[in-house]
Structures are given as C-alpha cells and as structure tokens.
C-alpha positions in Angstrom: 0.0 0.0 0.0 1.8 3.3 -1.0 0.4 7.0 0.6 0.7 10.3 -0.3 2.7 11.6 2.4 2.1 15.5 3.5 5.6 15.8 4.7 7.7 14.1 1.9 5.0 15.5 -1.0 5.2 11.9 -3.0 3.4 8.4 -2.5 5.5 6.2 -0.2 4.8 2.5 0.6 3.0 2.4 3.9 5.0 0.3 6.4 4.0 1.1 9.9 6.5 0.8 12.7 4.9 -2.5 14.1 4.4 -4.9 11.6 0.6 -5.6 12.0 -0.3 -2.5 14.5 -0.6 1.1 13.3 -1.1 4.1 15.7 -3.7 6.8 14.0 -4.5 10.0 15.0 -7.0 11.6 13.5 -7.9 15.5 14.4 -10.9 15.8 15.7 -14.1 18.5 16.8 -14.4 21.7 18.6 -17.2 20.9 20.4 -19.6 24.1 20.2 -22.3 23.2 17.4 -23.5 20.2 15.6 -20.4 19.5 13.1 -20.6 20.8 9.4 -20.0 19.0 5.9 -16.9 19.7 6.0 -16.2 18.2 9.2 -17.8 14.8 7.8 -15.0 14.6 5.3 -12.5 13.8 7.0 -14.3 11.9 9.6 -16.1 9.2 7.0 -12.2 9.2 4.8 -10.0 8.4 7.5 -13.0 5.9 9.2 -13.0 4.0 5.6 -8.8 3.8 6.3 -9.1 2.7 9.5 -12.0 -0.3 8.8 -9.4 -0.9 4.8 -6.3 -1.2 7.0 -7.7 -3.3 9.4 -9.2 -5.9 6.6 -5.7 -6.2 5.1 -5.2 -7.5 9.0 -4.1 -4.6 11.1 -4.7 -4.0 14.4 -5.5 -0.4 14.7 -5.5 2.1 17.2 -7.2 5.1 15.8 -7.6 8.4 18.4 -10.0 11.2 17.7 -9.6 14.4 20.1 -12.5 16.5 21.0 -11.6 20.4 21.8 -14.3 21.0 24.4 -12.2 23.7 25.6 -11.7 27.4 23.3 -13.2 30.4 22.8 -16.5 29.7 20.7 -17.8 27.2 23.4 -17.2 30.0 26.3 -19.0 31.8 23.9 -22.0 30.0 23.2 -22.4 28.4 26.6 -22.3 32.1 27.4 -25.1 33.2 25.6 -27.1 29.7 25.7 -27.0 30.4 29.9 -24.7 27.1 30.2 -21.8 26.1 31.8 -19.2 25.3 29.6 -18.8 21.9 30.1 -22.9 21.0 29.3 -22.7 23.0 26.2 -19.6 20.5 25.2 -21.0 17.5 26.8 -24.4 18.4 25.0 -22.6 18.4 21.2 -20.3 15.6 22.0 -23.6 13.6 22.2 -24.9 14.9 19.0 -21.6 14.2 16.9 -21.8 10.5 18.3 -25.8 10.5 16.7 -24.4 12.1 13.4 -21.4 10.0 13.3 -23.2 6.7 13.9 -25.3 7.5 11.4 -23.0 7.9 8.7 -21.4 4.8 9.7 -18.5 6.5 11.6 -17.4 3.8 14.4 -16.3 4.9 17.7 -12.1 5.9 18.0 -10.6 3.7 20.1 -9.6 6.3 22.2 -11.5 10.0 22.5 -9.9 11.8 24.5 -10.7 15.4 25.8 -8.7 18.4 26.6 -10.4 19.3 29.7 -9.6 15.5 30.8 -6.2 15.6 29.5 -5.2 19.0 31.9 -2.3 17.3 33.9 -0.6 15.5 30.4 -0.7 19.0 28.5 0.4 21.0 32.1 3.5 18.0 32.0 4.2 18.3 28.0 4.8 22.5 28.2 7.1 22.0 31.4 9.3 19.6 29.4 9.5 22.1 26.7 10.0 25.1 28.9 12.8 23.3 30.8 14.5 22.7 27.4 14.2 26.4 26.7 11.6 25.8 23.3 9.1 27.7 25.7 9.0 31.0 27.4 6.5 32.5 29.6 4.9 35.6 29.7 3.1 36.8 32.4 1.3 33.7 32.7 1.3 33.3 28.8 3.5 30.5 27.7 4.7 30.1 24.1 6.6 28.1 21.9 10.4 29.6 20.7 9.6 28.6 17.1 13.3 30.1 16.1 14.7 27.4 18.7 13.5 24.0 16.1 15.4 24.3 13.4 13.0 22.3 10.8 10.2 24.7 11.5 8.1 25.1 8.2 9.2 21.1 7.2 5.4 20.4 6.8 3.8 23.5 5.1 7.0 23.9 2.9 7.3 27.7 3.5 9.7 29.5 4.3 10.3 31.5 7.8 9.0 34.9 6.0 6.2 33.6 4.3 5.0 31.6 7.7 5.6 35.1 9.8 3.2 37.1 7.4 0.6 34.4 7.7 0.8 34.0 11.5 -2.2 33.9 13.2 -1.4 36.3 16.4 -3.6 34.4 19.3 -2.6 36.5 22.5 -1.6 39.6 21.6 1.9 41.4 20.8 3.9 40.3 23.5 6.0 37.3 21.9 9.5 36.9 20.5 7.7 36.4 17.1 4.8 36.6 15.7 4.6 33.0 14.7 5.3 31.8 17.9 2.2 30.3 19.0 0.6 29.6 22.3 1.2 26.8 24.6 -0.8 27.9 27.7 -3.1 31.1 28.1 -4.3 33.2 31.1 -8.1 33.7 31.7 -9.0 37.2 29.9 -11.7 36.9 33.2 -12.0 36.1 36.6 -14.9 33.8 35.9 -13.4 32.3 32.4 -12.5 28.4 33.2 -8.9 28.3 33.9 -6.8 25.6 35.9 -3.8 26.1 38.3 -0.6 25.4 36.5 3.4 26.1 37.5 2.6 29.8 35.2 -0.3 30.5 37.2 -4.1 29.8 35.9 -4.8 29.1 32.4 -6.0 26.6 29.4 -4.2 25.2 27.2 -3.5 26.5 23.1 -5.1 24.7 20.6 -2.3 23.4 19.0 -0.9 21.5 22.5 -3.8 19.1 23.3 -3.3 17.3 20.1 0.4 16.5 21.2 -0.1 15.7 24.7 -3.0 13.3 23.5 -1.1 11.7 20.7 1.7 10.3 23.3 0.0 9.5 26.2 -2.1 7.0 23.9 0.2 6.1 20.7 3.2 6.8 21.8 6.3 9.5 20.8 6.2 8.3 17.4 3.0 7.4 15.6 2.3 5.8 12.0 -0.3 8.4 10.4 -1.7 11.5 11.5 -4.7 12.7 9.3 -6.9 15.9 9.1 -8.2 18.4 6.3 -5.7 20.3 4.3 -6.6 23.4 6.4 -4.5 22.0 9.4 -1.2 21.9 7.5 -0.5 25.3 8.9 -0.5 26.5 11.9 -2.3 23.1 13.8 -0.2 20.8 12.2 2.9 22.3 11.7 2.4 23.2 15.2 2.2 19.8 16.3 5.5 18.9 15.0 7.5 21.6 16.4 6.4 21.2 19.7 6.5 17.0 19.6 9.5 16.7 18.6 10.9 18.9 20.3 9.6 17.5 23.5 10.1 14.4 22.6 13.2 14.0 20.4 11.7 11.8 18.2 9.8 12.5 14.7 6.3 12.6 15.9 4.4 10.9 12.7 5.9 9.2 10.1 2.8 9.8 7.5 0.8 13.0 7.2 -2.6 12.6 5.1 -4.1 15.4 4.0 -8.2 15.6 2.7 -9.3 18.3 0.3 -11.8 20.9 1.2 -14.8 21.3 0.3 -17.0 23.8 -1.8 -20.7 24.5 -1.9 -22.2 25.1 -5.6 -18.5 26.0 -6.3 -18.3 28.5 -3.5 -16.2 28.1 -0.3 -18.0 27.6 2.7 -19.1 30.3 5.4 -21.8 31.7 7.6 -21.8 35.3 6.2 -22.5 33.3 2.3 -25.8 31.5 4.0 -24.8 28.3 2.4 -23.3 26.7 5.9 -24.7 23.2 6.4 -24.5 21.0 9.5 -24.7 17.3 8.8 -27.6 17.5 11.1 -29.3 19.8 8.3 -28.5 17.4 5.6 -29.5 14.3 6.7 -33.1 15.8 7.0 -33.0 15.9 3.5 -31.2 13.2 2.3 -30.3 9.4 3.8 -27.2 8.8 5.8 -25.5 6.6 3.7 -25.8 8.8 1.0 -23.7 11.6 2.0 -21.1 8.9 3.5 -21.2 7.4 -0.4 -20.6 11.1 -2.0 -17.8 11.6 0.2 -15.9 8.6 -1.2 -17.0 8.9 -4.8 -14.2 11.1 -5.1 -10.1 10.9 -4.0 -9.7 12.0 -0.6 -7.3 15.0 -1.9 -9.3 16.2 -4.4 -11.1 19.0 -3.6 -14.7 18.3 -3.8 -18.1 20.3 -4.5 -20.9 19.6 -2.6 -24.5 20.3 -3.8 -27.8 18.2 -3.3 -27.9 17.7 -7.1 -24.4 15.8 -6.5 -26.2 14.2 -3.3 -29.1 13.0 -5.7 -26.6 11.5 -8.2 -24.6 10.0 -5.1 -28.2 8.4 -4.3 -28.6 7.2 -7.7 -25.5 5.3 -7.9 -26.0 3.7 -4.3 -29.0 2.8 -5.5 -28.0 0.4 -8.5 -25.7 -1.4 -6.1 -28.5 -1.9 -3.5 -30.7 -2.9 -6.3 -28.3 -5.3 -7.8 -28.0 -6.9 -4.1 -31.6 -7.3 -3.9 -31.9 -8.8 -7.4 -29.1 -11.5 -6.5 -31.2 -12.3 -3.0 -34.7 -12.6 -5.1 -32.8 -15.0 -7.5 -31.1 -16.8 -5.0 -33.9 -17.4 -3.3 -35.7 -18.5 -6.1 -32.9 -20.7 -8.3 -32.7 -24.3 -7.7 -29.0 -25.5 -7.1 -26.6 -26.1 -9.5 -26.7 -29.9 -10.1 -23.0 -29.9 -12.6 -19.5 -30.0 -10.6 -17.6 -26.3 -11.3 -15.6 -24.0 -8.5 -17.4 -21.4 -7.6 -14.8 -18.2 -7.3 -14.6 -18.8 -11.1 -17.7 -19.8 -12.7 -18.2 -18.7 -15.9 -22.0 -17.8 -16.0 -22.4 -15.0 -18.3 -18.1 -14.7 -18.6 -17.5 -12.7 -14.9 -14.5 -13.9 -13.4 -15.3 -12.3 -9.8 -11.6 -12.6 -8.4 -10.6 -10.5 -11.1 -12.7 -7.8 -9.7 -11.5 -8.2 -6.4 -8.0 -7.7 -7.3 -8.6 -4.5 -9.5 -10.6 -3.0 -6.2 -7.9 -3.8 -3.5 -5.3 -2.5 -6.2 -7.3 1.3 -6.7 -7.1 1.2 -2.1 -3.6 0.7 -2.3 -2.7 3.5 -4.7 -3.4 6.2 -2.5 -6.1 4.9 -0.8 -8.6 5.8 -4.4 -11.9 5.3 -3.3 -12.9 6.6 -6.4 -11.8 4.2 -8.6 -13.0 1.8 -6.1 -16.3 2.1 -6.4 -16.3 2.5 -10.5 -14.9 -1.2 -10.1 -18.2 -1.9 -8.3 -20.0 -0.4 -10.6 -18.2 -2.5 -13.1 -19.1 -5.6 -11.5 -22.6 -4.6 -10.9 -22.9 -4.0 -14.7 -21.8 -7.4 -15.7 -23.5 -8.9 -12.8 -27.0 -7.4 -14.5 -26.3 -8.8 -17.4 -25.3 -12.3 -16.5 -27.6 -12.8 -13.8 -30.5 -13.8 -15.1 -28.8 -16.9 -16.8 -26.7 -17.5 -13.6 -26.1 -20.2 -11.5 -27.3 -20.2 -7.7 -23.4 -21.1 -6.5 -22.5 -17.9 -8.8 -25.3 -15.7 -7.8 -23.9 -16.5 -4.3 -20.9 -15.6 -5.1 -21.3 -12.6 -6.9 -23.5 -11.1 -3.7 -20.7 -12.1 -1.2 -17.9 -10.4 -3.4 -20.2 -7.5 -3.8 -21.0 -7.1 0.1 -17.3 -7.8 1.1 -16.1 -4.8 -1.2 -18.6 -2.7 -0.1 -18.1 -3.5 3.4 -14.6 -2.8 3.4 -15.9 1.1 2.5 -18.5 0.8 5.0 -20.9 2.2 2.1 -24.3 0.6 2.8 -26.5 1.5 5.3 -25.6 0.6 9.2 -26.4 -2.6 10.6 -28.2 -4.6 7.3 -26.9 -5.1 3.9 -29.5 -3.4 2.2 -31.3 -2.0 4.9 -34.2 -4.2 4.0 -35.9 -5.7 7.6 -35.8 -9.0 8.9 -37.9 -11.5 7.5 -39.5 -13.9 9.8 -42.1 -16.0 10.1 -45.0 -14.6 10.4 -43.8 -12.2 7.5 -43.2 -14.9 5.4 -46.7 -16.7 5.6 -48.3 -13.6 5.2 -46.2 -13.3 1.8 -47.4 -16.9 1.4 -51.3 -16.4 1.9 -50.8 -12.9 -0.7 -49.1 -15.0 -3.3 -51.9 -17.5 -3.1 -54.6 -14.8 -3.1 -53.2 -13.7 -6.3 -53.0 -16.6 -8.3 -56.7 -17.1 -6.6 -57.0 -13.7 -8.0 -58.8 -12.3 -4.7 -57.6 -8.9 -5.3 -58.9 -7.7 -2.5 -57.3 -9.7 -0.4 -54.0 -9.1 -2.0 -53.8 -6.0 -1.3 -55.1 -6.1 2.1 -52.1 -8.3 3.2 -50.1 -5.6 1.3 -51.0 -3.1 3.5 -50.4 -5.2 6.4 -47.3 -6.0 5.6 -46.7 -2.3 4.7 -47.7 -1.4 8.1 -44.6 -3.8 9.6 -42.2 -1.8 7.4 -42.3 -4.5 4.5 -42.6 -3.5 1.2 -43.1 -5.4 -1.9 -42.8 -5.7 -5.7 -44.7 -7.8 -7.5 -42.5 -9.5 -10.9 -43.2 -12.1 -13.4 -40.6 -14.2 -11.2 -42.6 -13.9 -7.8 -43.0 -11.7 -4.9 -39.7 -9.2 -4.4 -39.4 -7.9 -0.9 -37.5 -4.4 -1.2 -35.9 -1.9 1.1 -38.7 0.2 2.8 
C-alpha cells in the first residue's frame, strides 16, 4: 500500500512501525455546534482507512480528540446560559448521533482536553525546561526560532509563515509565529486551571500532542486531518512534539481536500453553511457517506444536493443489484453440474478479477474513487449475467459484492441493504398474498399488502414472484 505523504510531498509505501499494528491519529471537533459537511470529510475518509487497514489484517489504534475547551464554546455556553462543560457535553452527544449514522465507528480512544489538563500541564514543562518555551506573564509560548525544521510540513519558508501568523494572545511574543502553549483567563470567571505559570487553558495546538503520546506513543504511524490543518495546527504539532520528545512525531501526514458549496467556499456570512444534522433531514445517511468517497480524498470536492441525488442514484443500483441477486437466489434451484465457484463462468464474470482490481485502486493512495467504478463494473456485468446464472454464482457474486462494499462501510448501518428481517409470520403472510393472487382475490391481496406495509415490509410484485425491497 503506497500513501501520499504531506511531509515528503510523494506516495510512499505504507510500512508502519509495528508490523501488524498502526497508531492513528485523527484531528478531531471543537465541540460548540452540531459539526458541518466539512467536518464529515475527513471523519467518514479516514474511518473508511481505518476499517481498509484493518481488513488487510491490522490492528488499529485510531484516536479522535474533542476540543471541548476554546473560545467559541465559552461563547456560546455564554449566551445559551450554560456552563461550559454541558454546552460541550451536550454536542459531543450529537456528533456521536451524526457519526453513527453515517457509519463513523467509535475511536478507540476519544480523549478530551479538559480531561487531558495534567498531560498537557507536564508536555509545556518539558519544553520550557528545554528552553523551546517561554512564559509571559502567565502566557507560555513556543520559541519557534529554537527547532530548526520549522516550516518542514507546510514547505514555507520563515518569512512567508511570519506574514501568515495567526497572532492568538496579543503582541507580546518573541515572534509573531510563535504560538501559544498555555493562556491566562481574559476573566475572573473564564475556566482556567492552576498550573506552574499560574491559571490558564491550554492552546489549541498543545492538546493534540499531549493526547497523541500519552495514547500512541512519541512516534506514531499516520496523523490525518483536512488540508486546512497543515499550517498553523499541524505544523504546530511537529514543532512542539519533537521537540519534547526528540523523536519525529508521525511518520505519515494525510491530507483531505476541502470542500466547496455550488463551487463556492464555505461560510456563515454566504448562507450556504450546512451542518450534517441539516443534511441528513433531507437526504439518507449513507448517501452523504457514499458522496464523500466517490471522489479521491485530496481532491477537492463540491458539494451540492444535485451531487447528493446523483450519489443516491449510484448507491441505488448497487442496493438494487443486491436485492436482485437475494430474489434470484432465493428463487434458483441448485446447481446440479460439478464447477468451483470463485470462477464460474456464467455469463463470462470472473469475480476474483474484480476483487483484485478494487484492493489495487485502495492501495494506490487509498482511491476510493476508482474503487467504487470497479463496483459499478461488477454490478454491470452482474445485470447482465444474472438472469442466466447459477445459484453457486449468484452467491458468489453477492458475497464479493458485500465484502467490497463493506470494506468502504458504504451501505447503510447494521443490514446489507437496509431491507428488515424476515420472519415467520412475514413470510406466511407473503405466502397467503401470493396464493390470493393466483386465486386472484384482489382484495385480499392488497389487504395483506397493506399489512405488511404497516410492519415496514414493502413489496414488488414480478413475473418471477413476490420481491421484498428496502422500505
């Protein structure tokens, strides 16, 4: 598997420092809203990462911060008449909803800064004791002129990163693109805790550091977030890291593209900001999660519900061709001739081709893309062969189909097709419908229709027999 590596700026083969174990950090939310579409991008990419590296047989240890300690959530617990802490409690609750929902599995560690006080309090002293830190009348910073290789990840140099410096407290430091480690309370009442520089919370940039060690360790194998992090949270990260640590702190930065709405960038004051919460009013789950990998993770990517409705259409002929395959299954006697089953050749498909060409677009890069147009390949032939199929290859065709798409994650959570479970009561009222019809008691056809309709069961009736579809 070769990635495109931030750092390096060229595809290297992925060989993680444990053979069979990688260590992933993923940047996670600020925790003062219901997260936005651009949010999900990188949440449901580096998810479909984890769940690919852990089918080629990894163990993975993926960590997901949440900020639930900065500015806009002393803001808006301020003028919601909250504390702090329910205001980020409350939305760390409402990403898990909206993350489940898109299929988004819980990190194995999600650490927070407020519960990570005493790691990030023990990280600055090591770098103030090595003199990359100074403080400031109870501001602590970073001595950015001190590492040398400042700049290694955003690839600018010194000048260019001073003009773009985001000044966070203040004129007081040595530079301007020194950043914050640890800042006083503006307030008396603002949330602070005791530290050796007197009361404070800790920068943005330091949590991500101190959480990255105390669960993965001084070095780790990927660190992942959208290409807005390069520079300053990013870069950030490395200075202080490694120079705490003397150690390189990740040995593979991925980068996601941004994304655009109707071609436009993203933002309040435009009035086209959407939270995922917004969206999936309007659309299913699965849907967005499907748009998201219909295109290469650094690609940039435009986002409109036109392009949702197309992202519906094409998960729909894949969930279609699943169903078709269970109908026929269901309704094919055995195949009575000898024959191995990964290569039949009903209708000319040879199924482990497919496979290979799929697992070949994930290892270039991690190509989702191309991925799922190999789906869509086999889905075509699979149309076109099916009817004349064998049972053993229908079977075969439906596993190979729902172990590619499962390695994406791209149907919906916790059923193949999201069609319910068929029991027995549901099948003997299919039973008694079917023999009403060919007793052609309308009437009570389509009374048992709308019985079964009423248990969230809904048919189709074809020349082949009764076709339970997704409701």
């Amino acid at each position: 598997m070769r990635l495109y590596n931030s750092l390096t700026r060229k595809k290297e083969e992925f060989i993680p420092l444990k053979a069979g174990e990688v260590r992933f950090y993923s940047c996670g939310l600020t925790v003062y809203n219901y997260f936005h579409i651009g949010n999900a991008r990188p949440f449901i990419i580096f998810d479909a990462l984890r769940s690919y590296l852990e089918y080629l047989g990894n163990k993975v240890m993926f960590v997901q911060n949440f900020t639930d300690v900065d500015d806009k959530i002393l803001i808006n617990a301020a003028e919601a008449g909250i504390t702090p802490k329910e205001l980020s409690e409350k939305y760390i609750e409402e990403y898990y909803k909206d993350a489940h929902a898109l299929g988004i599995r819980d990190a194995t560690f999600a650490p927070k800064a407020t519960e990570t006080i005493d790691d990030i309090i023990d990280f600055i002293k090591v770098l103030v004791d090595k003199g990359f830190a100074y403080n400031i009348d109870g501001n602590v910073y970073f001595r950015t002129k001190k590492f040398a290789e400042y700049g290694k990840l955003s690839h600018l140099p010194m000048d260019d990163l001073l003009i773009g410096a985001r000044i966070e407290v203040g004129d007081e430091k040595e530079q301007a693109v020194d950043f914050v480690l640890w800042k006083k309370p503006k307030s008396e009442d603002e949330i602070a805790w005791d530290s050796p520089w007197g009361k404070g919370r800790p920068g943005w940039h330091i949590e991500c550091s101190a959480m990255a060690k105390k669960y993965l360790g001084a070095t780790i194998d990927i660190h992942a977030g959208g290409q807005d992090l390069v520079f300053p949270h990013h870069e950030n990260e490395i200075a202080q890291s490694e120079a705490a640590n003397e150690a390189e702190f990740a040995r593979y930065w991925l980068h996601n593209g941004m994304i655009n709405i109707d071609n436009q960038k993203m933002g309040k004051s435009k009035g086209n900001f959407f939270t995922i919460r917004d969206i999936l009013q309007e659309v299913k789950p699965e849907v967005v999660r499907f748009f998201m990998l219909s295109a290469h993770y650094r690609s940039p990517i435009n986002f409109s519900y036109d392009l949702l409705k197309s992202a519906e259409n094409g998960l729909e002929r894949i969930k279609t061709c699943i169903e078709t395959l269970e109908f026929l299954i269901a309704n094919r006697p055995p195949l009575l001739r000898g024959g191995g089953i990964d290569e039949v050749d009903d209708g000319g498909v040879r199924f482990s081709e497919y496979k290979s060409r799929f697992l070949a677009t994930l290892d270039d890069d991690f190509n989702t893309a191309a991925a799922i147009s190999v789906i869509f390949d086999l889905v075509r032939d699979i149309n076109t062969m099916a009817s004349e199929a064998s049972k053993e290859t229908l079977q075969t065709a439906l596993d190979l189909i729902h172990e590619l798409c499962g390695i994406l994650r791209i149907l919906p959570v916790g059923a193949a097709t999201g069609r319910p479970q068929i029991d027995d009561e549901i099948q003997k009222l299919i039973n008694e419908r079917d023999l009403a019809r060919q007793n052609k008691d309308w009437a009570k056809s389509d009374e048992i229709r709308d019985l079964l309709a009423e248990k969230g069961i809904v048919i189709k009736d074809t020349p082949k027999g009764t076709q339970i579809i997704c409701n």
